[in-house]
N, C-alpha and C positions, 0 to 999 in steps of 0.2 A: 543252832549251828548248821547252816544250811547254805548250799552254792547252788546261785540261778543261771541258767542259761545266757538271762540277759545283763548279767553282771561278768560272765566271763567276757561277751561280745564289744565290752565296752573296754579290755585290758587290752586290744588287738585291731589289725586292720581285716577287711575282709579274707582276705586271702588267706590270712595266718590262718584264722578262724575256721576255714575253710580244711586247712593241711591238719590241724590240729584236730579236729572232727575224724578225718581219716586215719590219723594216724592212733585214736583212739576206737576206732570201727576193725579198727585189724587187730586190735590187740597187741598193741607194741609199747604197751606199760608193765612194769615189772616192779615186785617190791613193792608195791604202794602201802605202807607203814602211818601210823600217825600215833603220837605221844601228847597227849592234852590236847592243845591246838596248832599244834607242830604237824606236819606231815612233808612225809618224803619219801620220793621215788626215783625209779630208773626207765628212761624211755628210750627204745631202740628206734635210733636214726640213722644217722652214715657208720657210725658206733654207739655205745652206749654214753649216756647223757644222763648224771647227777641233780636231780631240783629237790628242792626244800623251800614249803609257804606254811605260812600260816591261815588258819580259819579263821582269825579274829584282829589279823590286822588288816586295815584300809589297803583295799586293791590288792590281798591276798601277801604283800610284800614275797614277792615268788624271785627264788636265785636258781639259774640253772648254769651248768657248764658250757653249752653250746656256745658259738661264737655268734650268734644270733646279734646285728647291732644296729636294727631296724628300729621305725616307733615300734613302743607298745610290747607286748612282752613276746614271747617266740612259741612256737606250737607244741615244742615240747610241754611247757605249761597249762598251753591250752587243753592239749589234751588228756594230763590231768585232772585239770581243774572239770572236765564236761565228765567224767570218770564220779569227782564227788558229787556231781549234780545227780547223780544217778545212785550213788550209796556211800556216805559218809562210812569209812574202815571203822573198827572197835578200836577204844580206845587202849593202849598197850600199857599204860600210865599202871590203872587199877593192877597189873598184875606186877609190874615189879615194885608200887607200893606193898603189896601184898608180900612179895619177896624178903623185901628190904626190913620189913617187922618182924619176919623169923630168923631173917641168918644171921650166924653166928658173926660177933665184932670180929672177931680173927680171922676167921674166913674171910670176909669181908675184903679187909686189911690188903691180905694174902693175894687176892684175885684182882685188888684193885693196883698193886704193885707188879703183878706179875703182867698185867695190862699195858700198862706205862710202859715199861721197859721193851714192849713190842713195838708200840706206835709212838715214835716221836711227834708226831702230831697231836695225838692226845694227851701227851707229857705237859708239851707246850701250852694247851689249852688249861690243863688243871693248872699248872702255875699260875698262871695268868690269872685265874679265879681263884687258887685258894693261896700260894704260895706268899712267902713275906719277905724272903732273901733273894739275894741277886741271883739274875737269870742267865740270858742269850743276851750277847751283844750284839750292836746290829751287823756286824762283820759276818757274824754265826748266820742270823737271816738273810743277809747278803748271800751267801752258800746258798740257802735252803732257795732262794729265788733261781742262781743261778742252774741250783739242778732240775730246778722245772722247767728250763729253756732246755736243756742237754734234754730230759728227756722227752720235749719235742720235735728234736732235731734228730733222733736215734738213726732213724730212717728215709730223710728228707732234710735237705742244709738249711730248709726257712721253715719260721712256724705261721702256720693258714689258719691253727685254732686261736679261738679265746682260749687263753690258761685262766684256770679259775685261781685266783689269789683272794678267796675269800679266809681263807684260812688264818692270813697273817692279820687280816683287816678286823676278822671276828678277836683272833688275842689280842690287837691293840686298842680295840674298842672295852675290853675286858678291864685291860689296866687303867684307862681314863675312869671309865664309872668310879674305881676304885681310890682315885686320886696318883696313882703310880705314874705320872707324866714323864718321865725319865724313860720308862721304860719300855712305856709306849713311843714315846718319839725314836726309841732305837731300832722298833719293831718297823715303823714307817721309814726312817732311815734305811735301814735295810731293803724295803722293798723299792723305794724309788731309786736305791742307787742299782738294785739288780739291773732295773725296767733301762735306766740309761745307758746303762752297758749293755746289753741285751737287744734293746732297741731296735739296731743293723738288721735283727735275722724275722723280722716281722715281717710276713707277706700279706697278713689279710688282715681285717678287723680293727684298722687304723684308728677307729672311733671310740671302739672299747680300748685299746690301749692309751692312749689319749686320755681317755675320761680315769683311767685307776690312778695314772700318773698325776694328773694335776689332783684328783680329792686326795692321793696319798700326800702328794706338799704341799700342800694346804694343810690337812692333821697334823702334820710334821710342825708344821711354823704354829698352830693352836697351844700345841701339846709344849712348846719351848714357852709359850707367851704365857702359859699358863702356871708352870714349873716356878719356883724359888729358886733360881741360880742365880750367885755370885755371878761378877761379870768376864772372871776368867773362865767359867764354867760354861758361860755362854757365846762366849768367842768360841771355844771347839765348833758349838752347834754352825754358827754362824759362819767360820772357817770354811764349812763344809759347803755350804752353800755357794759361797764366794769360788772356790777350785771349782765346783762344778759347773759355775758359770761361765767359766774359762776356759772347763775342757771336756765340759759334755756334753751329749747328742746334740746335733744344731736345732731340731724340736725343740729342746730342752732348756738351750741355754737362755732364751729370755723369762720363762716361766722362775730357774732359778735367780736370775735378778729381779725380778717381781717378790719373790718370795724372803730374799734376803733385805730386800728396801722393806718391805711390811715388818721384818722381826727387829731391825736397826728403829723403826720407827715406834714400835711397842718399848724398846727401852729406853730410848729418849722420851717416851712420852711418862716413864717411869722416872728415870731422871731429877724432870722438872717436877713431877709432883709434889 
């Protein structure tokens, strides 16, 4: 498990590679954590910046917050990644195995309930993975979207960063492995319909927001085509797509008629079978 030099040099253009070397020469990593071949850090840049990669997936599969929407990955990464070239962290894994074999079931229980009930984010996520009853509609995530617009607006009426929405994408990828397509289509409903309401108050990073909005309707129309609905059950989905053809963001509205001809086309092609 080892990161080369010229393996980072190939996720970046020079320049990045360049700021990224810098900004790991001053010392502007923080937290740098790793759990098996998870690792994650915090790197100070105009503010603090969020990344999490992997050592064992191809090209590092590295997510960060910045609104970085250039080729190749951004220097927060970079300099990271030139951080592990220099000393892979201790694996944190070995010690809460080691944890998790003596505490108590109850305990356990206790800390992991008391946990939840802080971080709705982490609520959401353990559902997602372990849960078997119904959830968050996408109305609810529709909210959770909207309040990450509001709180990039606190202080400034447009928002200039990437929001990271990987949060929603990682639980609806959660419920698909699991066969939950209902559930996950609500999770994606939810987030594109934030993204098209929201839309207006975008000043930077046109590219990233772009790209979440069409892979999020795109999953959205998978997760439908994939799903066992009746055809009244599929009309809601399909409904939904059609209004928003009509009355959302002008970006938007031909993506949603793309999207709703592919899923009318998936059941016709069910149909005839």
């Amino acid at each position: 498990m080892t990161v080369k030099q010229n393996d980072i040099h190939d996720q970046c253009t020079d320049a990045v590679f360049g700021r990224g070397k810098n900004y790991y020469k001053k010392g502007q990593i923080h937290d740098c954590a790793r759990v098996g071949d998870t690792v994650t850090a915090t790197v100070q840049g105009s503010k603090l910046y969020d990344l999490t990669l992997s050592l064992s997936a191809p090209d590092f599969d590295p997510s960060c917050s910045c609104p970085y929407d250039g080729p190749g990955t951004c220097k927060h990464v970079v300099a990271v990644l030139l951080l592990l070239a220099d000393e892979i962290p201790s694996d944190r894994g070995s010690k809460i195995g080691a944890v998790l074999i003596d505490i108590d079931e109850d305990n356990l229980h206790s800390f992991l309930r008391d946990e939840l009930s802080r971080d709705s984010g982490m609520l959401d996520r353990f559902l997602a993975r372990f849960g078997t009853g119904p959830v968050k509609s996408h109305t609810e995530y529709q909210n959770d979207v909207d309040l990450l617009f509001e709180d990039h607006t606190d202080n400034y009426p447009v928002v200039v960063d990437a929001i990271d929405f990987s949060q929603f994408t990682d639980i609806a990828e959660h419920y698909r492995k699991r066969g939950r397509y209902r559930q996950a289509a609500a999770v994606y409903r939810g987030l594109i319909a934030g993204l098209d309401d929201n839309i207006h108050l975008v000043d930077a990073a046109y590219d990233y927001y772009a790209e979440v909005f069409r892979e999020g309707l795109d999953a959205y129309v998978d997760c439908i085509a994939a799903a066992d609905l009746d055809p009244h059950e599929r009309e809601e989905y399909e409904t939904f797509l059609a209004e928003r053809a009509e009355t959302g963001a002008g970006p938007h509205q031909e993506q949603f008629r793309r999207a709703l001809s592919v899923l009318l086309s998936v059941a016709d092609d069910r149909a005839n079978s």
